[in-house]
N, CA, C and O atoms as a MOPAC input file, in Angstrom:
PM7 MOZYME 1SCF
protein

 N    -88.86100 1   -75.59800 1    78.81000 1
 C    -87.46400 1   -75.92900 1    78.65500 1
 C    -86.86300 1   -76.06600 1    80.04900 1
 O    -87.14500 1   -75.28800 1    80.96100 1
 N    -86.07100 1   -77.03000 1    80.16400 1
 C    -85.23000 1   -77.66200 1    81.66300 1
 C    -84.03000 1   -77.02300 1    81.63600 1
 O    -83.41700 1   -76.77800 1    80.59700 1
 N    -83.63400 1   -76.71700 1    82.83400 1
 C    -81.76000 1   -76.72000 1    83.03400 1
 C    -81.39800 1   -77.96500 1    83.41400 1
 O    -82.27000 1   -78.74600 1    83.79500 1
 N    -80.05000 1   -78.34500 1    83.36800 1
 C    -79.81400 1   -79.46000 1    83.82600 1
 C    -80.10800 1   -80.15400 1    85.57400 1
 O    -80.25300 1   -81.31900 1    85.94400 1
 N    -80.10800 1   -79.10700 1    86.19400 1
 C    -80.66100 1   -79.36500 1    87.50900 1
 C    -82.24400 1   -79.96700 1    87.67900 1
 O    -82.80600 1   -80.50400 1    88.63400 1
 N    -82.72900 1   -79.60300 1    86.22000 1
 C    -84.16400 1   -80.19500 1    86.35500 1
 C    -85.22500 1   -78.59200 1    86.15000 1
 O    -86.35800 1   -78.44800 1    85.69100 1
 N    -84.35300 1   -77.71200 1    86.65400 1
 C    -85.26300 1   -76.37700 1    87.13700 1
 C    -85.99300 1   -75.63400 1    85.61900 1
 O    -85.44900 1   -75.41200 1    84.53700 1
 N    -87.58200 1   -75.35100 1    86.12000 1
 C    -87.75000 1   -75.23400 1    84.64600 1
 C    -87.34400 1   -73.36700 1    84.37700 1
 O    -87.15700 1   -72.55500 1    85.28200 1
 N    -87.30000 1   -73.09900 1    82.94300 1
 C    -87.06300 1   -71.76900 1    82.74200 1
 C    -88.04000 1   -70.89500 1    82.60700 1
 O    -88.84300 1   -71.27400 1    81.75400 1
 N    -88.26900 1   -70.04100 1    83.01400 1
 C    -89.67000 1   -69.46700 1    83.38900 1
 C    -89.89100 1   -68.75300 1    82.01400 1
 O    -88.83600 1   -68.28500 1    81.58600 1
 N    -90.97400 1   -68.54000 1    81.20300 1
 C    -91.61900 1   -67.91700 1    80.18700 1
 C    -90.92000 1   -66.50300 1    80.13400 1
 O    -90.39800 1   -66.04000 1    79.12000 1
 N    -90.99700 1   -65.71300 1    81.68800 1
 C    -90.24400 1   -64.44800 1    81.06200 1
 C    -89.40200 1   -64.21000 1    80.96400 1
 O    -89.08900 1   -63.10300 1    80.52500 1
 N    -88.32700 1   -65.35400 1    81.40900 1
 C    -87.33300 1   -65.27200 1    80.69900 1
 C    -86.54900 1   -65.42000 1    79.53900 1
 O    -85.64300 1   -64.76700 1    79.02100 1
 N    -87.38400 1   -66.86500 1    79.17400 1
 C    -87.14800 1   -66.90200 1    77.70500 1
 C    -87.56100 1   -65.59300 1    76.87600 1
 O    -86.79800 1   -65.43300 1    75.92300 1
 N    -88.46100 1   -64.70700 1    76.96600 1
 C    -89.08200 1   -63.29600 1    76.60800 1
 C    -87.43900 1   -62.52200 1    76.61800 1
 O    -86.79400 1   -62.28100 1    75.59800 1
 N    -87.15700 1   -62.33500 1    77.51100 1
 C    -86.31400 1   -61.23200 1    78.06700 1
 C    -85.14000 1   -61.75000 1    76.75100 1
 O    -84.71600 1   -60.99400 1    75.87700 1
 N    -84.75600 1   -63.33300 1    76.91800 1
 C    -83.65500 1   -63.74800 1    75.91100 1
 C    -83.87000 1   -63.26300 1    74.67200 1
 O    -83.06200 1   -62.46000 1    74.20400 1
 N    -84.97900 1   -63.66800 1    73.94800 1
 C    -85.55000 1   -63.43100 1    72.73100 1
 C    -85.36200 1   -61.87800 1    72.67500 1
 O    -84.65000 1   -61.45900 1    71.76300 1
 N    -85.85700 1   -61.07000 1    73.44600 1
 C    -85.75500 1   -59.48600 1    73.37100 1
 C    -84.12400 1   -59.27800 1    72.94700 1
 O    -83.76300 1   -58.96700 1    71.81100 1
 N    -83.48700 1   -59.44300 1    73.75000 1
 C    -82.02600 1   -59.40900 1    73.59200 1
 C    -81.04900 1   -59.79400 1    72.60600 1
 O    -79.97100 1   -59.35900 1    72.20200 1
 N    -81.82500 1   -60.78200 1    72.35800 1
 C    -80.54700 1   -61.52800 1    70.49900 1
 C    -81.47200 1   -60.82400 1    69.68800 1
 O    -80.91100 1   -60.60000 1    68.61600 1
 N    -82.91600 1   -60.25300 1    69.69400 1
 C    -82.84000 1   -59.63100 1    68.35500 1
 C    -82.71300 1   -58.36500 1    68.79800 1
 O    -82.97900 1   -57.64000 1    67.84000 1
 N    -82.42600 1   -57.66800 1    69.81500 1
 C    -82.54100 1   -55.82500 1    69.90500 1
 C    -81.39900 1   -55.14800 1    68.65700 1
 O    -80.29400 1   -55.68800 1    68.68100 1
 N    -81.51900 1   -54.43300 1    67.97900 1
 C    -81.10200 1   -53.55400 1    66.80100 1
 C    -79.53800 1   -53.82200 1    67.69200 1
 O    -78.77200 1   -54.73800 1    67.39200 1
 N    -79.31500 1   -52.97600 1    68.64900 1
 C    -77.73900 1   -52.79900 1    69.32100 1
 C    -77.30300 1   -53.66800 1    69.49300 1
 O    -76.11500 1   -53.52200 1    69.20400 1
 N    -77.54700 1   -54.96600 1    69.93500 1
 C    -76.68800 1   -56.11100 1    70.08100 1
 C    -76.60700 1   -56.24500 1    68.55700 1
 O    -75.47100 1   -56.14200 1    68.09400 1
 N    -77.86900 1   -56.51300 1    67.47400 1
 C    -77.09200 1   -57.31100 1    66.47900 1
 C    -75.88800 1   -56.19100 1    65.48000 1
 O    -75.06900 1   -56.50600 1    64.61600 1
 N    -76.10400 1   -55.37100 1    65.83400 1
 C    -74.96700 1   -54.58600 1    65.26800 1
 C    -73.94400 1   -54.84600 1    65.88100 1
 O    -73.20800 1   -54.77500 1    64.89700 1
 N    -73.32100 1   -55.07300 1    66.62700 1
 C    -71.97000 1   -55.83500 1    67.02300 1
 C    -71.28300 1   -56.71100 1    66.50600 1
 O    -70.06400 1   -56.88000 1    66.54700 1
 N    -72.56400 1   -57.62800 1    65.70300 1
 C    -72.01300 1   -58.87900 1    65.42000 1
 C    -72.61000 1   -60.35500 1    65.40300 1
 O    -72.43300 1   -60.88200 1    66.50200 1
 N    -73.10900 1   -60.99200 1    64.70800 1
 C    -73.54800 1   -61.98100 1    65.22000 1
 C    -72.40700 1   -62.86300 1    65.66200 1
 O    -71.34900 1   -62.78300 1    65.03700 1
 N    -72.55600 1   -64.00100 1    67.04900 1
 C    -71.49500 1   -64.89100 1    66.89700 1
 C    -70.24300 1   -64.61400 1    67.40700 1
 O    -69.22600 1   -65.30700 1    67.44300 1
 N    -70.51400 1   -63.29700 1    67.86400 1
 C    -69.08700 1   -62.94700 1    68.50500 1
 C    -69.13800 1   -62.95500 1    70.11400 1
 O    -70.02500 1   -63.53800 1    70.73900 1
 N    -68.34500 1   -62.41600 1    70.56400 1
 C    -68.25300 1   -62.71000 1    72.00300 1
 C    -68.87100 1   -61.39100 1    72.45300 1
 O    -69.87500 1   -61.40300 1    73.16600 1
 N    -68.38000 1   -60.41300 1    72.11300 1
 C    -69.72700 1   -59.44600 1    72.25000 1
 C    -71.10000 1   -59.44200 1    72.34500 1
 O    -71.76000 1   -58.88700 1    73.22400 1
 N    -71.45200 1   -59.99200 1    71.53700 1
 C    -72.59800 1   -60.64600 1    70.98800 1
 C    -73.34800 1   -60.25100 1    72.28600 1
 O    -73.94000 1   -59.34200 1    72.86900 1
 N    -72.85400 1   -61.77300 1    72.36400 1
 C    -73.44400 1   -62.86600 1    73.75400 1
 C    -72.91000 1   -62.17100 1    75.21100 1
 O    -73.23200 1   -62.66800 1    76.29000 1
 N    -71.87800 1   -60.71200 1    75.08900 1
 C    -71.81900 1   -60.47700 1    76.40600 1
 C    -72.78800 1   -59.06300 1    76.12400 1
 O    -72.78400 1   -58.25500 1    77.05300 1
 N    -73.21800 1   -58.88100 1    75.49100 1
 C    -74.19800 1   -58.22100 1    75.57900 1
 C    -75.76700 1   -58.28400 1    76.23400 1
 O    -76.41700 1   -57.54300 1    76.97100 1
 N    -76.00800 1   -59.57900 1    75.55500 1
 C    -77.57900 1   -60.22700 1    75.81400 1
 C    -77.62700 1   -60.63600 1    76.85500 1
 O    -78.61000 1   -60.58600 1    77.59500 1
 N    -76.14000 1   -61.30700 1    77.19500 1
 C    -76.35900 1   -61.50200 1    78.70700 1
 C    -76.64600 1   -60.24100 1    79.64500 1
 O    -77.59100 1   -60.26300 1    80.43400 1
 N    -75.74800 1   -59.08200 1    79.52100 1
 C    -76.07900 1   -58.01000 1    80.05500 1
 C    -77.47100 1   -57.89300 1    80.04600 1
 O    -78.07200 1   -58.20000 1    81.07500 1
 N    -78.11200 1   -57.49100 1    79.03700 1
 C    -79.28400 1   -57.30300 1    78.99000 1
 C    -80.54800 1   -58.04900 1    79.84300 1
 O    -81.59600 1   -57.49700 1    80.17700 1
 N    -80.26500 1   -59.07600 1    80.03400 1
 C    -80.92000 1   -60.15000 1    80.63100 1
 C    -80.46500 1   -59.82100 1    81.88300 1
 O    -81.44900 1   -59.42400 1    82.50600 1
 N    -79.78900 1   -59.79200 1    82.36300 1
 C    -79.44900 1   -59.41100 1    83.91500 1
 C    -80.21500 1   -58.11900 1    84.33400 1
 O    -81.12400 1   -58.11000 1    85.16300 1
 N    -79.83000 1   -57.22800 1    83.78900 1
 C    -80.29900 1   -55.94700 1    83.71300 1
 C    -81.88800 1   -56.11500 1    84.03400 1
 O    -82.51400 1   -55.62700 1    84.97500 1
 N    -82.37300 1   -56.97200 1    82.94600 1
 C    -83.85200 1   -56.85300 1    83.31700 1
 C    -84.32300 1   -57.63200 1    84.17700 1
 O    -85.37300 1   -57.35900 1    84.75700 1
 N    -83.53000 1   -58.91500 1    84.45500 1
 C    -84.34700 1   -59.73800 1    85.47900 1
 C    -84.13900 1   -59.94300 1    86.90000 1
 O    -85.02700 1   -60.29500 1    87.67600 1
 N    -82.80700 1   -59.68500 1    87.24200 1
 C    -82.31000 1   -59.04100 1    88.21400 1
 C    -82.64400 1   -58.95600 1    89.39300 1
 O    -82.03400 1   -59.40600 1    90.36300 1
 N    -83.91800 1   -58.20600 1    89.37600 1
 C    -84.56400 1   -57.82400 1    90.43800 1
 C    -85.05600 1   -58.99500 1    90.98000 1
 O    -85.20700 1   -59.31400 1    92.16000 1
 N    -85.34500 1   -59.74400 1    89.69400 1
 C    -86.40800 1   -60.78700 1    90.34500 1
 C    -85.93300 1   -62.13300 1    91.03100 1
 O    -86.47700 1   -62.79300 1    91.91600 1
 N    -84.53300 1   -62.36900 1    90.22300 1
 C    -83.73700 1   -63.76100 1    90.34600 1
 C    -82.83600 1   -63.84500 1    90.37700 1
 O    -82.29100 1   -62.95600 1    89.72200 1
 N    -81.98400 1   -64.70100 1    90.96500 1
 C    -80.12400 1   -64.33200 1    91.71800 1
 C    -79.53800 1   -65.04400 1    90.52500 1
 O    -79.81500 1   -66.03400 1    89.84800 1
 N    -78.62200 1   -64.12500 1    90.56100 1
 C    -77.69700 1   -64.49500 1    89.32600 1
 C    -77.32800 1   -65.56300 1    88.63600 1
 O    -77.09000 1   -65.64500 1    87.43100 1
 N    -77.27300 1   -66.82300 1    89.90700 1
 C    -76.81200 1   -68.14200 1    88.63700 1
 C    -77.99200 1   -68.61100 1    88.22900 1
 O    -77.77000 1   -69.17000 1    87.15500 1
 N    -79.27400 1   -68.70200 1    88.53100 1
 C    -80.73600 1   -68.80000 1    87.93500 1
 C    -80.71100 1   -68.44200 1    86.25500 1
 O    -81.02800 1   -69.00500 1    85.20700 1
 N    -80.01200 1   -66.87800 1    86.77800 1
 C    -80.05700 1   -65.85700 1    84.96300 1
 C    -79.07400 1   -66.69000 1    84.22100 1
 O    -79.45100 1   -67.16700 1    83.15000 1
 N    -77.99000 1   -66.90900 1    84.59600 1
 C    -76.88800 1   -67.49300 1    84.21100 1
 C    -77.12300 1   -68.65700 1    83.64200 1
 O    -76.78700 1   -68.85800 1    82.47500 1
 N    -77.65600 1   -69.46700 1    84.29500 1
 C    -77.85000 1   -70.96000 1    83.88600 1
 C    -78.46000 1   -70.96600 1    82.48500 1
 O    -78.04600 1   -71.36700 1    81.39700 1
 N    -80.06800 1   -70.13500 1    83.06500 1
 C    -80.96100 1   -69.74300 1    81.88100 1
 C    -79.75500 1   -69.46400 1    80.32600 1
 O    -79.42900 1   -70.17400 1    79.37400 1
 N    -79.47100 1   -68.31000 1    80.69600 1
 C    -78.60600 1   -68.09700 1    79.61300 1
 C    -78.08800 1   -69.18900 1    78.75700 1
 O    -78.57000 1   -69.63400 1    77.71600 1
 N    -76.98500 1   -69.54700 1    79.41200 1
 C    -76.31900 1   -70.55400 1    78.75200 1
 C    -76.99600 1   -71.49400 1    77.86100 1
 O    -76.63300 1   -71.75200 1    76.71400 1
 N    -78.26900 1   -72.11800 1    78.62600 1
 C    -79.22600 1   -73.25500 1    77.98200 1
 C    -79.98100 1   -72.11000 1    76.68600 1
 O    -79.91900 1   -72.61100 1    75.56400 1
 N    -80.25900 1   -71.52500 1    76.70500 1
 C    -81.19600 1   -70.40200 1    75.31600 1
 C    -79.84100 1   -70.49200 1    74.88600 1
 O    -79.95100 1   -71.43000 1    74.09500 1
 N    -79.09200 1   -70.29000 1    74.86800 1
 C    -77.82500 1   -69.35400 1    73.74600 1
 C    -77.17100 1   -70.51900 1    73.64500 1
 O    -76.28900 1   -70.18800 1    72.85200 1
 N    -76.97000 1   -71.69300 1    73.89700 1
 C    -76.67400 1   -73.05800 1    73.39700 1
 C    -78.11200 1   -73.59300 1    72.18100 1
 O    -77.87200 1   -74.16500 1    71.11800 1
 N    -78.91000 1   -73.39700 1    72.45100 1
 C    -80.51900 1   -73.80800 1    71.91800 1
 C    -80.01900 1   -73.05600 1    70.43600 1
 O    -79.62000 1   -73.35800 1    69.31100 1
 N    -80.39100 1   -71.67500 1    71.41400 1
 C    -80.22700 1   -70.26300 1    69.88300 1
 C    -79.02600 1   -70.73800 1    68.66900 1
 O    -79.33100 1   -70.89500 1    67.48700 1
 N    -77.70700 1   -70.91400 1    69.17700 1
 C    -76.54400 1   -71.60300 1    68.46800 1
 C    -77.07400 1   -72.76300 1    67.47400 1
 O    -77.12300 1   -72.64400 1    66.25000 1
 N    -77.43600 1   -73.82400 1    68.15900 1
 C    -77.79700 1   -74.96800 1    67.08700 1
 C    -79.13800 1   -75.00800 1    66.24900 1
 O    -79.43800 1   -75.63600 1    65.23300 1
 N    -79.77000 1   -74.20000 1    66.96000 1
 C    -80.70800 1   -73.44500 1    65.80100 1
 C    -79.84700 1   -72.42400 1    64.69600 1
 O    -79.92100 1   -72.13600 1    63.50100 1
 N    -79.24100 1   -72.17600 1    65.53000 1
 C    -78.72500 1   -71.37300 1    63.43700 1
 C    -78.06000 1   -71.92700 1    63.06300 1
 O    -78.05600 1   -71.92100 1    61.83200 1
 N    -77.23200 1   -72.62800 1    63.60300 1
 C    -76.22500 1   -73.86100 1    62.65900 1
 C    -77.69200 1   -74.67600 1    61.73200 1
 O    -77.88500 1   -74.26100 1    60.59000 1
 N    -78.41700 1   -75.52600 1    62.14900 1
 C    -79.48300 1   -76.11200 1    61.18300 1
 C    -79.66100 1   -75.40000 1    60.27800 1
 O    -79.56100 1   -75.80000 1    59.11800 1
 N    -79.99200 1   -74.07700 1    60.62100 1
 C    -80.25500 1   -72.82100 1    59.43500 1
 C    -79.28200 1   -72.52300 1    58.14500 1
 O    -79.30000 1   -72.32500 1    56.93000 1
 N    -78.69400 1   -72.60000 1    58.92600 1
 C    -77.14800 1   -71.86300 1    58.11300 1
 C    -76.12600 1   -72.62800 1    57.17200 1
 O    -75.36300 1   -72.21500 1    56.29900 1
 N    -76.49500 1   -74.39600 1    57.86500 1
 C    -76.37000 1   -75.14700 1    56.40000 1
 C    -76.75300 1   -75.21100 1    55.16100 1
 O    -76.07000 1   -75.05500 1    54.14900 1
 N    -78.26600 1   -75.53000 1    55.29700 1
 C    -79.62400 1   -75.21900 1    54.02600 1
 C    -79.07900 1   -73.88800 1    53.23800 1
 O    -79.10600 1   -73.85900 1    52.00800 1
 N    -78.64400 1   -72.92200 1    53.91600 1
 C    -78.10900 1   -71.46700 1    53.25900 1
 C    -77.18400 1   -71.82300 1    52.28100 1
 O    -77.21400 1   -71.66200 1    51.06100 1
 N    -76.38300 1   -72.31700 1    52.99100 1
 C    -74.99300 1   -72.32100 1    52.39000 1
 C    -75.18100 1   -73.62000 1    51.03200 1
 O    -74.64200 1   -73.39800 1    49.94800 1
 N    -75.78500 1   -74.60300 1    51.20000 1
 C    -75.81400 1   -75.25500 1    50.05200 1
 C    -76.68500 1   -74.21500 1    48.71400 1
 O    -76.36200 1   -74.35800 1    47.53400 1
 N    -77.55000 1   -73.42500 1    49.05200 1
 C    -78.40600 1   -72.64300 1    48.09600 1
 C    -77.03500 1   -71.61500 1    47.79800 1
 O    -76.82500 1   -71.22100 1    46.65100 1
 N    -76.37900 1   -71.33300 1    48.62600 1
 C    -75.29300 1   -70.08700 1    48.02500 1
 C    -74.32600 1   -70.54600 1    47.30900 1
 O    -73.87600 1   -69.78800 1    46.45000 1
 N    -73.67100 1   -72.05200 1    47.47200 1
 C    -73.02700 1   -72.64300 1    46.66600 1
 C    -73.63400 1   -73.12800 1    44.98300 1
 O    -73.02000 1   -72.90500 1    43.94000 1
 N    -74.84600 1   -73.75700 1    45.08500 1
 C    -75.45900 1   -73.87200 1    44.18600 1
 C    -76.10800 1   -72.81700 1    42.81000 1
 O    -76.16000 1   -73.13600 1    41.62300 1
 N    -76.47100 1   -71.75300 1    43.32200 1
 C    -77.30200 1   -70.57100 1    43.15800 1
 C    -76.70100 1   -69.91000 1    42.75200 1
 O    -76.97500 1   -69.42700 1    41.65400 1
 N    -75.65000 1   -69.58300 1    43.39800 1
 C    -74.70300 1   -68.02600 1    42.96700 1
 C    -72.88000 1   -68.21600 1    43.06100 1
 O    -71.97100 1   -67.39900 1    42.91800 1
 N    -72.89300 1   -69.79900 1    43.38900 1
 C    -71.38000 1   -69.58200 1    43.13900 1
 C    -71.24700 1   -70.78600 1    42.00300 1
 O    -70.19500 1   -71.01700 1    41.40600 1
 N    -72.39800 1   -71.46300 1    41.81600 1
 C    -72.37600 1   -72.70200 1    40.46800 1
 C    -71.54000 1   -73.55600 1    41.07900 1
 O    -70.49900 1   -73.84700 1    40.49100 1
 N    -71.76200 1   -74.00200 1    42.09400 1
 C    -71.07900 1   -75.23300 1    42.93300 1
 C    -72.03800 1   -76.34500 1    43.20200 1
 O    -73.02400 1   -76.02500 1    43.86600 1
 N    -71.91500 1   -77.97500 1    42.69800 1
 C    -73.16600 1   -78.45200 1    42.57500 1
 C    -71.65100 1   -79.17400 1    43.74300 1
 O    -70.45400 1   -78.89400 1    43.81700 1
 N    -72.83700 1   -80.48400 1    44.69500 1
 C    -72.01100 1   -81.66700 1    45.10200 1
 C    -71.46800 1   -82.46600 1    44.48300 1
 O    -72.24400 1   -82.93500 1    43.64900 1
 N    -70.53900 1   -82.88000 1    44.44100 1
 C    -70.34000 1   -84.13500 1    43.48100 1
 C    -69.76100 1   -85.25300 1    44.26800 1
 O    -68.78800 1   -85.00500 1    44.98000 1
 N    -70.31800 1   -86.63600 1    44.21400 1
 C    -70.29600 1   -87.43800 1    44.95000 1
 C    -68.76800 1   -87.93100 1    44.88700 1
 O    -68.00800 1   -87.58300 1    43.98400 1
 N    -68.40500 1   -88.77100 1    45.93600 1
 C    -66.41800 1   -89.01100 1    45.49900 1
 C    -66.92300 1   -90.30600 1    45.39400 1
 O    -66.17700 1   -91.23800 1    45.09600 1

């Protein structure tokens, strides 16, 4: 995966991201909230830190947690038509 500068995102970081949107404590906050995401970012700093100057982490960030976002939007449509259909007896009806 690229940043827009071209720079690629290194494997452990994507690791470190992934660790972070699912750790138990962030998702208890909230999915989707601003917490959320100032959490994981924390987290991600925290761990990588040592290795890479901040707008590197930063950039990273943004590009995963833009990615992560429209990955659950795709998700979360398919849901919602099965919850309308399924359990609230809402079919489409064409206009």
């Amino acid at each position: 995966m690229l940043l827009e500068n071209g720079a690629m995102i290194k494997a452990d970081v994507i690791k470190s991201f992934n660790r972070a949107v699912e750790a138990k404590d962030n998702i208890a906050q909230g999915l989707n909230t601003t917490n959320f995401w100032n959490f994981v970012e924390s987290d991600m700093y925290m761990e990588l830190s040592i290795f890479y100057p901040s707008d590197y982490i930063m950039e990273c960030f943004d590009r995963l947690a833009d990615e992560w976002e429209s990955k659950e939007l795709e998700q979360a449509l398919p849901r919602l038509e099965i919850l309308k259909k399924d359990y609230l007896g809402i079919n489409n009806v064409a206009s």
